[in-house]
VEXVO-179785 format. One line per 4 residues: number of its first residue (from 1); their letters; for each residue z, y, x of N, C-alpha, C, CB. Coordinates in Angstrom, 1 decimal. Glycine has a CB too. Layout:
NUM> A> Z Y X Z Y X Z Y X Z Y X; ... $
This chain:
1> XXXX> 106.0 -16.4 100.1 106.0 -15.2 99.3 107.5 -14.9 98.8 105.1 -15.2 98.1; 107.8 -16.4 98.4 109.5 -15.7 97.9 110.6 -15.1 99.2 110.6 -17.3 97.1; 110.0 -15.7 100.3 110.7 -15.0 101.5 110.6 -13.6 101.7 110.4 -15.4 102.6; 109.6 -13.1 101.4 108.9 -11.7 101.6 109.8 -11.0 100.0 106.7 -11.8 101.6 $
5> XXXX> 109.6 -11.6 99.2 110.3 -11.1 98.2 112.0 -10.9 98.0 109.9 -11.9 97.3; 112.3 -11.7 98.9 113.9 -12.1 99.2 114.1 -10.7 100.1 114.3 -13.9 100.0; 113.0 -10.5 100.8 113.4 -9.0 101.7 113.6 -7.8 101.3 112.6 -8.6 102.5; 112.6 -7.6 100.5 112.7 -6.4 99.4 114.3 -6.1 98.9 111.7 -6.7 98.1 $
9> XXXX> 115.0 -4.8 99.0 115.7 -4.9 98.0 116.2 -3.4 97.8 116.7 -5.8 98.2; 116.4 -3.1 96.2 116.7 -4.1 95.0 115.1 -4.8 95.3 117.3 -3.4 93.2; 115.2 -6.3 94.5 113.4 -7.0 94.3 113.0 -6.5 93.1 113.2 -8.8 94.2; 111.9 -6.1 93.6 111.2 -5.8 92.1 111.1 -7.1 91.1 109.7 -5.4 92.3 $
13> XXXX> 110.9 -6.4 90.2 110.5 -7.3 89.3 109.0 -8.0 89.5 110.6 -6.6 88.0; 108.5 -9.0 89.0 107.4 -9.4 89.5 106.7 -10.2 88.4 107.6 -10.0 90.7; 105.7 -10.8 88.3 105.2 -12.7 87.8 104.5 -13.1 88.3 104.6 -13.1 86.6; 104.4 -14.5 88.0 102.5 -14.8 89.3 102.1 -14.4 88.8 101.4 -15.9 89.8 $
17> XXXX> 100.5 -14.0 89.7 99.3 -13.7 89.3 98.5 -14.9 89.3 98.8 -12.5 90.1; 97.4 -15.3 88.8 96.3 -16.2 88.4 95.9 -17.0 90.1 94.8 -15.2 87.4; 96.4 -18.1 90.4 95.6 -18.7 91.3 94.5 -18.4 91.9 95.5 -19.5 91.1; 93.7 -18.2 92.8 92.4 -18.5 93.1 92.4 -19.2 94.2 91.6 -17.5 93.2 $
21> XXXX> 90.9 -20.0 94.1 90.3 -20.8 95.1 89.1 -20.2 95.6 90.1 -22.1 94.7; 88.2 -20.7 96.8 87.0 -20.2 96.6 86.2 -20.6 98.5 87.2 -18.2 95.9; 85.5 -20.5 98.9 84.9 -21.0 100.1 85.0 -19.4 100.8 83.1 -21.8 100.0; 85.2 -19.6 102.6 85.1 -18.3 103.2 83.5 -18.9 104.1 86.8 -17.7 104.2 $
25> XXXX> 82.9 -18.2 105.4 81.4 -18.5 106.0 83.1 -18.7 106.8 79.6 -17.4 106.3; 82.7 -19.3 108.0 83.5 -19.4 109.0 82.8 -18.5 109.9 83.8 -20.8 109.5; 83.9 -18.7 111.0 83.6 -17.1 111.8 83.3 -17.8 113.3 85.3 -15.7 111.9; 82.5 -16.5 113.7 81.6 -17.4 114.7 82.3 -18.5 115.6 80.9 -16.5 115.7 $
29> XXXX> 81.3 -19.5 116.0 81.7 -20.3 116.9 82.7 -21.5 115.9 82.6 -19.3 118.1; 82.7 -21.4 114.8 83.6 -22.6 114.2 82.7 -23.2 113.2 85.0 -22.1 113.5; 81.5 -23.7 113.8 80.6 -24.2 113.0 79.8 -23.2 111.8 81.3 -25.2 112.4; 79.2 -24.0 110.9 78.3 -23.1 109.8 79.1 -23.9 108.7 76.2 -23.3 109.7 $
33> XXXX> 79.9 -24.8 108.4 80.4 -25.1 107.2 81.2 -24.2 106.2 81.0 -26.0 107.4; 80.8 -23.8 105.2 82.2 -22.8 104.3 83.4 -23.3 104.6 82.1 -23.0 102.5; 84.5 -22.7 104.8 85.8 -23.2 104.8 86.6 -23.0 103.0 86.8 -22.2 106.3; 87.2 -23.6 102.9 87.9 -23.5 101.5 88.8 -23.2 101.7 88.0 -24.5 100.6 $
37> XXXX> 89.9 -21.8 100.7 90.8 -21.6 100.8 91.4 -21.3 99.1 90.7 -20.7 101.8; 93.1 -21.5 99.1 93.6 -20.8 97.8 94.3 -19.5 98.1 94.6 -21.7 97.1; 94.7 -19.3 97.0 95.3 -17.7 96.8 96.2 -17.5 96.1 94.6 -16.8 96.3; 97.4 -17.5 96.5 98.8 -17.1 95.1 99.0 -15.4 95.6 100.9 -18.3 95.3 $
41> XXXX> 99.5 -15.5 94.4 100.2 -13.9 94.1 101.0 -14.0 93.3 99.3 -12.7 93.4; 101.7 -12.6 93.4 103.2 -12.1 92.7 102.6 -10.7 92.3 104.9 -12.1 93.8; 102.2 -10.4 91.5 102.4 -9.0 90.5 103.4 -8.2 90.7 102.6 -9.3 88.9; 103.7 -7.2 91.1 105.0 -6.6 90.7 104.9 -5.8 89.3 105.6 -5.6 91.9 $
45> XXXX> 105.8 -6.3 88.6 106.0 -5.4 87.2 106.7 -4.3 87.2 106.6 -6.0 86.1; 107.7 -3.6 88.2 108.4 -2.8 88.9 107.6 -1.2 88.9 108.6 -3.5 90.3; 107.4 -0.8 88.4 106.9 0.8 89.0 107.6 1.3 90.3 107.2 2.1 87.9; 106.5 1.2 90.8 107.0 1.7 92.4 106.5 3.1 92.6 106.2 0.7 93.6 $
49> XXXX> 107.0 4.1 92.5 106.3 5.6 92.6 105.7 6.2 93.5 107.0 6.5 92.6; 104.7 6.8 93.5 103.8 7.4 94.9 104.9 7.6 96.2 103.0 9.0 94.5; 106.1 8.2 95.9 107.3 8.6 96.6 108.2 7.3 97.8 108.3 9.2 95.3; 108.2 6.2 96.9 108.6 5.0 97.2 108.0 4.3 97.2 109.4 4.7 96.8 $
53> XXXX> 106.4 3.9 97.5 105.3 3.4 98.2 105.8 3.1 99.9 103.9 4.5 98.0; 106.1 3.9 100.6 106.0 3.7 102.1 106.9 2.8 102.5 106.2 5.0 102.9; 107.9 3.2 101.8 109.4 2.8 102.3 109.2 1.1 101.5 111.0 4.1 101.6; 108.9 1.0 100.9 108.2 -0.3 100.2 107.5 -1.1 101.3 107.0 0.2 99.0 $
57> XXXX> 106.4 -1.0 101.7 105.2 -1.3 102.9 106.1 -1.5 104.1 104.0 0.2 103.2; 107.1 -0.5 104.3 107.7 -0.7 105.8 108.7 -1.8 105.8 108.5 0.5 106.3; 109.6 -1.8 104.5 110.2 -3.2 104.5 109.7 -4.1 104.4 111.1 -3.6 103.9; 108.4 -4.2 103.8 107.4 -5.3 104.0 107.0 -5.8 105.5 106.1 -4.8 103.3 $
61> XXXX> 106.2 -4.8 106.0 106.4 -4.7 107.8 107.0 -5.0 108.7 106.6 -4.1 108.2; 108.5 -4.7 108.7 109.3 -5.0 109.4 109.6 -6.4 109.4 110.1 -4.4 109.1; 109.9 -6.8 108.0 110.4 -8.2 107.5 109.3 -9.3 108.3 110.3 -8.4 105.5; 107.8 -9.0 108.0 107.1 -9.3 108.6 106.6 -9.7 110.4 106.9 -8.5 108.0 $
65> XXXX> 107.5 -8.1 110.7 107.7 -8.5 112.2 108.5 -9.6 112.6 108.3 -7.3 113.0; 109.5 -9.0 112.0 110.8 -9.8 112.2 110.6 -11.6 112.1 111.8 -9.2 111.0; 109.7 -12.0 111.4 109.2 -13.2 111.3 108.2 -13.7 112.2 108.7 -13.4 110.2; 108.1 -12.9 112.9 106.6 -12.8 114.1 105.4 -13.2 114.2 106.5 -13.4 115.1 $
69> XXXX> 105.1 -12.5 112.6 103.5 -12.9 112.2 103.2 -11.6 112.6 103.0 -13.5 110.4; 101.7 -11.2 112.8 101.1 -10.5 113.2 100.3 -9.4 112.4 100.5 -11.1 113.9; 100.7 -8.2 112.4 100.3 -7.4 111.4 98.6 -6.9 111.7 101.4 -6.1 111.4; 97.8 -7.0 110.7 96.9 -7.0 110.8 95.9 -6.0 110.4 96.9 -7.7 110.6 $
73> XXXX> 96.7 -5.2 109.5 96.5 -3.8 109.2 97.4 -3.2 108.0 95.1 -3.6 109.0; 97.5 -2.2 108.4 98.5 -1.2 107.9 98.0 0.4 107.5 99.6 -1.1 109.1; 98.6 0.6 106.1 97.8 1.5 105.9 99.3 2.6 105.0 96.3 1.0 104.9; 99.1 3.4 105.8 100.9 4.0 106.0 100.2 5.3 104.5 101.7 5.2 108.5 $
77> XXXX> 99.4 5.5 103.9 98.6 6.5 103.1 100.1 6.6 102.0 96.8 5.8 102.3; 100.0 7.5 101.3 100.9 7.8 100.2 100.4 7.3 99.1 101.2 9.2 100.1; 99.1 7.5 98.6 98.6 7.0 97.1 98.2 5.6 97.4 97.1 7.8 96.4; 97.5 5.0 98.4 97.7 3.7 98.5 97.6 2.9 99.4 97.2 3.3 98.1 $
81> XXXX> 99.2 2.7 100.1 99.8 1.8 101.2 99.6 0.9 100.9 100.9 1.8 101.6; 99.6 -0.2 102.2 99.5 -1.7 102.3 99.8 -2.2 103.3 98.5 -2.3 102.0; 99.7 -3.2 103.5 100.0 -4.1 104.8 99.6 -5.3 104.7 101.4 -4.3 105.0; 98.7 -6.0 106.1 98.4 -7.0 105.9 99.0 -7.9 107.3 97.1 -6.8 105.6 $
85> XXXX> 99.3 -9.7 107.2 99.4 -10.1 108.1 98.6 -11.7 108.4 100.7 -9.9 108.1; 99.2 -11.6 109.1 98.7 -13.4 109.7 99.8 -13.7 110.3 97.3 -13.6 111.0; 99.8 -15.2 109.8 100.6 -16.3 110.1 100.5 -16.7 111.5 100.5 -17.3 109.3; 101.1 -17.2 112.2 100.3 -18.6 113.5 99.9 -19.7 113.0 101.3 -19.4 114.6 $
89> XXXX> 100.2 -20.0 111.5 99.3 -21.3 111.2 98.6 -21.1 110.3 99.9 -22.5 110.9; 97.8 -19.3 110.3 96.7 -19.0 109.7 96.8 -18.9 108.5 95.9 -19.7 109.8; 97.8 -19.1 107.8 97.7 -17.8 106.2 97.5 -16.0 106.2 99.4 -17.9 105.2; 97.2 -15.8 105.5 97.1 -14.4 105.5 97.8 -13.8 104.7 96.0 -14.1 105.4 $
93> XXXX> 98.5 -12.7 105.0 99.1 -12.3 103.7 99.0 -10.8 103.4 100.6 -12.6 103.7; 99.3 -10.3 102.3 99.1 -8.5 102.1 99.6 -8.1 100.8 97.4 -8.0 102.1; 100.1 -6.8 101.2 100.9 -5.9 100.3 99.8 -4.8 100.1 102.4 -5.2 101.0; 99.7 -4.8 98.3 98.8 -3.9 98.5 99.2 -2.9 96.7 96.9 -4.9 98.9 $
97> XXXX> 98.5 -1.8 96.8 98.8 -1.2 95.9 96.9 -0.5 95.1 100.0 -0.1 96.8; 97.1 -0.8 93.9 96.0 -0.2 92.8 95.9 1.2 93.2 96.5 -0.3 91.1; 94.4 1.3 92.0 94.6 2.9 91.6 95.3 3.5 90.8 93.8 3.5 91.2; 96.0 2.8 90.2 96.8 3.0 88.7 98.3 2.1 88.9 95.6 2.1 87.0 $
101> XXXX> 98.4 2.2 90.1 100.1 2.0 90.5 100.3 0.5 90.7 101.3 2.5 89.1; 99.5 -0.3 90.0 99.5 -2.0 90.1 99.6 -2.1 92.0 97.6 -2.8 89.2; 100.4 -3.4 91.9 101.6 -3.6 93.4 101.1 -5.0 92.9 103.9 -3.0 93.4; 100.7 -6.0 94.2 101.0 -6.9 94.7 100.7 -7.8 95.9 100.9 -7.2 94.1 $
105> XXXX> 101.5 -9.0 96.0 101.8 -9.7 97.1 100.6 -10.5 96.9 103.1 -10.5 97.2; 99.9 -11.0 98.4 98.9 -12.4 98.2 99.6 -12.9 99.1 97.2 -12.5 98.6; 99.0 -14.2 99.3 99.2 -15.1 100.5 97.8 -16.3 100.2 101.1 -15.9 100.6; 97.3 -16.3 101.3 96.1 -17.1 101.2 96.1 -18.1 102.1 94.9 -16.4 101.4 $
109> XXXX> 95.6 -19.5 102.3 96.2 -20.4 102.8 94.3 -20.3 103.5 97.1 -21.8 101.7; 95.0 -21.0 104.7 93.8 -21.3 105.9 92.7 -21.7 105.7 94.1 -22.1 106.7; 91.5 -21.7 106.0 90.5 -22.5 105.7 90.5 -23.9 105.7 89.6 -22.2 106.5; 89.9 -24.9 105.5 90.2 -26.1 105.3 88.7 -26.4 105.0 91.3 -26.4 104.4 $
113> XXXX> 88.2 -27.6 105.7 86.7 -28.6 105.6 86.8 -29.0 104.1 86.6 -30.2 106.7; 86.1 -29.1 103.7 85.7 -29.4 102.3 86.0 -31.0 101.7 84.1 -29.2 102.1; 86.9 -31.2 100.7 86.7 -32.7 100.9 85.9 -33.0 100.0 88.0 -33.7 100.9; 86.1 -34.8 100.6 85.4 -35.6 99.6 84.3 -35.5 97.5 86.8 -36.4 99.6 $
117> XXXX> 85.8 -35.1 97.2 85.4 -35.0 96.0 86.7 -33.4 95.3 85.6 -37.0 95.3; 85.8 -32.3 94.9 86.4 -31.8 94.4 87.7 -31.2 93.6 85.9 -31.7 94.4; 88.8 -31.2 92.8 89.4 -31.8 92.2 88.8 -30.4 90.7 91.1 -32.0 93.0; 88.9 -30.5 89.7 88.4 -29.5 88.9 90.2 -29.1 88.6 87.2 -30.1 87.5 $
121> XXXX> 90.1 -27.5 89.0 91.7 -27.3 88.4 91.3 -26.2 87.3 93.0 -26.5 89.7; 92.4 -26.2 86.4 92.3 -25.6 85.4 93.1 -23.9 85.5 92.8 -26.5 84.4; 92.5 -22.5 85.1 93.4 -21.6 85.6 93.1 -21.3 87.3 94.8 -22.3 85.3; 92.1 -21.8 87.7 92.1 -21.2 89.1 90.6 -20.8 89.4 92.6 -22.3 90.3 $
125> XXXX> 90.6 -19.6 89.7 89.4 -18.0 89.8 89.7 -17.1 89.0 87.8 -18.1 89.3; 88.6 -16.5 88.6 88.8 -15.4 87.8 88.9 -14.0 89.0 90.3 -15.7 86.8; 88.9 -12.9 88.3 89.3 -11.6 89.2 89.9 -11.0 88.6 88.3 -10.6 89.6; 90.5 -10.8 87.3 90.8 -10.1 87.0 92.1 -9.2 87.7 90.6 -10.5 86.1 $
129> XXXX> 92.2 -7.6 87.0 93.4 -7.1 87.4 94.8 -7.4 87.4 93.5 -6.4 87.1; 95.7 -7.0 88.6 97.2 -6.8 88.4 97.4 -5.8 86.9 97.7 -5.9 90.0; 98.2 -6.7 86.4 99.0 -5.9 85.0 99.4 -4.5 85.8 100.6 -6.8 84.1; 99.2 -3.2 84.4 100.5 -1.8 85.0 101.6 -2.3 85.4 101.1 -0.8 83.8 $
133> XXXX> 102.3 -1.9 85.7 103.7 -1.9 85.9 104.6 -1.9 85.1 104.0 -1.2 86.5; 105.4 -1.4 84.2 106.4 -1.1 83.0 107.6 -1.4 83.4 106.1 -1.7 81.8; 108.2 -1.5 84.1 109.9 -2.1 84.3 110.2 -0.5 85.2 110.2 -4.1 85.6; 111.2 0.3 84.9 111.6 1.1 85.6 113.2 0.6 86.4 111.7 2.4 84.7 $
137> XXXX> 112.8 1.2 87.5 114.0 0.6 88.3 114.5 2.1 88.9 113.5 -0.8 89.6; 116.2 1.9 89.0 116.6 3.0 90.0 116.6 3.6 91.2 117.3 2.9 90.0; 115.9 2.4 91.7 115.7 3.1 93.3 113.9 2.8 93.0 116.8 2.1 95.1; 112.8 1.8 93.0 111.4 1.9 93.2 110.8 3.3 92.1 110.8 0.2 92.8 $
141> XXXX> 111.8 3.7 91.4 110.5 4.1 90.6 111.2 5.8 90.3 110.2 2.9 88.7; 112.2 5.7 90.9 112.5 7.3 91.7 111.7 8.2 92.6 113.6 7.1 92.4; 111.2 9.4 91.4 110.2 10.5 92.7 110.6 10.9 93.6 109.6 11.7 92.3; 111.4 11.2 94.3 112.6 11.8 94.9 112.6 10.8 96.3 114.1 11.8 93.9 $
């Protein structure tokens, strides 16, 4: 993520967002076991303006190509662009935008067999929302 963040520029402002963990079904042909996966994020605190949404998504994209992960869908819309990709060694990642302007990065780590004994972490689930945004910046949060 900090690579993807290192592309952006100026970088928004950002923070993590709340860890998650949680089981996916696996997809056909890879057995019936749940696979387990985590989840980081980066918030952007940056107001990014309906105007400077695209151009946002495309350096995301590009940066993306340019790494030779595989875009997985792309949603070029003005009120709410995104981008998603895949790794070759199976993370997933995506740019995505709220209804209320909230911006952020995931990256989700591969499935993985269940082990042994669970570890109990503290701070990891939840759903809740990306914070608003509130940081104005000269170039993301320009209508123009």
């Amino acid at each position: 993520m900090q690579d993807t963040l290192d592309a952006i520029l100026p970088m928004p402002v950002w923070q993590s967002a709340t860890p998650r963990a949680g089981t996916r079904l696996p997809l056909p042909g890879e057995g019936v076991e749940p696979r387990w996966y985590v989840t980081r994020g980066r918030d952007f605190l940056t107001i990014v303006s309906a105007a400077r949404r695209g151009a946002l998504v495309g350096a995301v994209e590009r940066h993306w190509r340019r790494r030779g992960w595989t875009i997985t869908s792309l949603n070029a819309g003005r009120d709410l662009p995104g981008v998603a990709a895949a790794t070759s060694d199976g993370y997933q990642l995506s740019l995505h935008f709220g209804d209320l302007g909230e911006a952020g990065l995931t990256a989700s780590s591969p499935g993985v067999a269940r082990p042994e004994r669970l570890p109990i972490a503290q701070g990891v689930g939840g759903c809740g929302r990306a914070p608003l945004p509130y940081v104005c910046c000269p170039h993301w949060s320009a209508i123009a």
